[in-house]
C-alpha positions as CSV (number, residue, x, y, z in Angstrom):
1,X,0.0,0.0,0.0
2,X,1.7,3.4,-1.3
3,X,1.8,6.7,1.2
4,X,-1.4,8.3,2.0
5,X,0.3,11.5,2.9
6,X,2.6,12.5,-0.2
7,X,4.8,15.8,-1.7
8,X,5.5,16.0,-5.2
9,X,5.1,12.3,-5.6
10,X,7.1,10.8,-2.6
11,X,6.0,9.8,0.9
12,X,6.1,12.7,3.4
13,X,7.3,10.5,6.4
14,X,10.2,8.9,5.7
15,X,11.1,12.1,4.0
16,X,11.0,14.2,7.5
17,X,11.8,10.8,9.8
18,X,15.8,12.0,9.4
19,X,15.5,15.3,10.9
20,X,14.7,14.3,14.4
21,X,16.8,10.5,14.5
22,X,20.0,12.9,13.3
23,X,19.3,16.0,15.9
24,X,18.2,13.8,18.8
25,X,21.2,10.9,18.0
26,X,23.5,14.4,17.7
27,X,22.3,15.5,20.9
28,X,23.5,12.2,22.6
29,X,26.7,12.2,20.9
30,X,27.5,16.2,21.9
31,X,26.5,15.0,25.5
32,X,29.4,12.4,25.3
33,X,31.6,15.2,24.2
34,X,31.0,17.6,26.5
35,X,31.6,15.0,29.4
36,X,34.8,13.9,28.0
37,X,36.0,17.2,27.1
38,X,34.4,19.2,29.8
39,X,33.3,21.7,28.4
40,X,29.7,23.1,28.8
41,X,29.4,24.5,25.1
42,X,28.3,21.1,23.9
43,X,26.1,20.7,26.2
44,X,24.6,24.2,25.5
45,X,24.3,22.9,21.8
46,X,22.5,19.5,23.0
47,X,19.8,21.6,24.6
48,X,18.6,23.3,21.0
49,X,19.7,20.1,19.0
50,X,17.2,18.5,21.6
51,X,14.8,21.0,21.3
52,X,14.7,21.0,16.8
53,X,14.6,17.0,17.0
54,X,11.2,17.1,19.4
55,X,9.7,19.9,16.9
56,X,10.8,17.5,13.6
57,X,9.7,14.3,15.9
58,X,6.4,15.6,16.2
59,X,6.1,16.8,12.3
60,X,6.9,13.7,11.2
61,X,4.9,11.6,13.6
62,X,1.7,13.6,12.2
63,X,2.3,11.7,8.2
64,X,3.0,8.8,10.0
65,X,0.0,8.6,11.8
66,X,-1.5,9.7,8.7
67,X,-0.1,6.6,6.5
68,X,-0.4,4.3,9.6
69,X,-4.3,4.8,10.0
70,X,-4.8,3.9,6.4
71,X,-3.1,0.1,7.1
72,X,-6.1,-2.3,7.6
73,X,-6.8,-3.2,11.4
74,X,-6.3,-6.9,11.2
75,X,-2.6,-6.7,9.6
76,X,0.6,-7.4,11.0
77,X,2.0,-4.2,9.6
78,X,-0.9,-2.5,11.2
79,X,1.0,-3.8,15.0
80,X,4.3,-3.2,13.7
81,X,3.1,0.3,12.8
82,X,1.9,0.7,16.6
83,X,4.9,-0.4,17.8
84,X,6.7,1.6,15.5
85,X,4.8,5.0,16.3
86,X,4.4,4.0,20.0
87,X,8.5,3.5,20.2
88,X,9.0,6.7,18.8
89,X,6.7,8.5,21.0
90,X,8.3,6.8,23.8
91,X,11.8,8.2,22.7
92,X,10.1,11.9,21.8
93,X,9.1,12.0,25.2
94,X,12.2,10.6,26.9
95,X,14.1,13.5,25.0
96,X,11.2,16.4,26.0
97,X,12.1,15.2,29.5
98,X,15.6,15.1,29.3
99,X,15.3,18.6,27.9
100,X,13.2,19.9,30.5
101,X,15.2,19.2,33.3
102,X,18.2,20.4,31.7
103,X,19.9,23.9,32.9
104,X,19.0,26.5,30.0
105,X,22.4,28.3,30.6
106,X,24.4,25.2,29.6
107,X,25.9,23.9,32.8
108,X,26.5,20.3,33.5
109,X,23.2,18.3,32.7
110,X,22.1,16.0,35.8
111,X,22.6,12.5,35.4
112,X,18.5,11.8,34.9
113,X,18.9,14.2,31.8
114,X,21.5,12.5,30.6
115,X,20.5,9.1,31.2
116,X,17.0,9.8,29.5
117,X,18.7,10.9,26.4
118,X,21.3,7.9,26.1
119,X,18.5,5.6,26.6
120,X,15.9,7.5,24.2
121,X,18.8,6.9,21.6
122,X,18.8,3.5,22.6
123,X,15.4,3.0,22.1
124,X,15.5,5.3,18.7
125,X,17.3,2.3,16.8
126,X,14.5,-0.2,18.0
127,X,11.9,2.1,16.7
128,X,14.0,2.4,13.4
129,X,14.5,-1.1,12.7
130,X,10.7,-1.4,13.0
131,X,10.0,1.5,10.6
132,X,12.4,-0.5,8.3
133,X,10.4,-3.5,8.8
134,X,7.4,-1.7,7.6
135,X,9.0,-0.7,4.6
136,X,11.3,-2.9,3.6
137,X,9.8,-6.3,4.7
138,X,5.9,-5.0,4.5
139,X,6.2,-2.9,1.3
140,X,4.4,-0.1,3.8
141,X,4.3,2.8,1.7
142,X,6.4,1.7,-1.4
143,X,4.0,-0.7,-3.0
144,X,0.3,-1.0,-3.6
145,X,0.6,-5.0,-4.0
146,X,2.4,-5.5,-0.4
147,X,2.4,-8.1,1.8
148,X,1.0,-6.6,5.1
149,X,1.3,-9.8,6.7
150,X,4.6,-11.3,5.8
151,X,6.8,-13.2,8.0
152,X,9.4,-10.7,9.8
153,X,12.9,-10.4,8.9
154,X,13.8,-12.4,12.0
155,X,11.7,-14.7,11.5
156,X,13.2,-18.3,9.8
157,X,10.3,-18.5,7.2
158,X,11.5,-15.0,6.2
159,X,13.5,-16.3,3.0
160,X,15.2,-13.9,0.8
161,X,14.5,-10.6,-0.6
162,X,11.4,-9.0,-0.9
163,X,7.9,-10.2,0.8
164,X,6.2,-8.3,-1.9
165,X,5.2,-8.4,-5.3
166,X,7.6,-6.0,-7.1
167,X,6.0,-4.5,-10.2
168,X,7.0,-4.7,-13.7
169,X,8.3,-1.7,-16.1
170,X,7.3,-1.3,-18.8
């Protein structure tokens, strides 16, 4: 099933899904700097990294909830989608605490602030992996012939490449 929300022919989502994985995964690795460098600028970037990637987190979860409501009810890709979307609000919200609690003017972040964000990272690449599993192994907004309930890609009776019907040029 192709995109329900789409720009100039190509699916909004996946399109704006980069913005917050980069800023939020940057966030986390400035964090790392600033503690082994010790030196409070990075963390003063973190903050706004942290505060662009839960602005593009919550732009992008709007076409994903879009695209995930159009996914029949009764489908495996319809609960990989929940998970998927319920992952990445876990890690949005992880990284709006993290950011709360967090000094404004830069200083040292407390270790809660810093743990949340590590662990929102963490949790970022399970939430990926699932969003790739909707695509890649579903065919969720690629193809109009996909598979919504193949096997998953851990899965033994997964075989090899596609799950979907791939159509024909010409």
């Amino acid at each position: 099933m192709e995109s329900k929300a789409k720009f100039l022919g190509h699916p909004i989502h996946p399109v704006l899904v980069v913005f917050p994985l980069g800023l939020l995964a940057t966030a986390a690795a400035f964090d790392i700097v600033a503690l082994i460098q010790r030196d409070a600028f990075w963390y003063r970037v973190s903050f706004w990294l942290i505060a662009a990637g839960i602005i593009g987190g919550l732009c992008a979860a709007v076409f994903g909830a879009i695209d995930w409501s159009a996914i029949p009810r009764e489908t495996r890709a319809w609960r990989i989608g929940l998970l998927h979307g319920g992952t990445n609000v876990v890690v949005v919200v992880m990284f709006a605490a993290s950011w709360w609690i967090r000094d404004k003017t830069g200083q040292i972040p407390s270790t809660a602030a810093l743990t949340l964000s590590f662990v929102a990272v963490a949790l970022s690449f399970v939430g990926g992996w699932l969003g790739g599993e909707l695509v890649d192994r579903l065919g969720v907004g690629v193809e109009d012939n996909a598979n919504l309930d193949a096997p998953s890609s851990l899965s033994p009776r997964s075989g090899k490449g596609h799950e979907f019907p791939l159509r024909k040029a010409g």
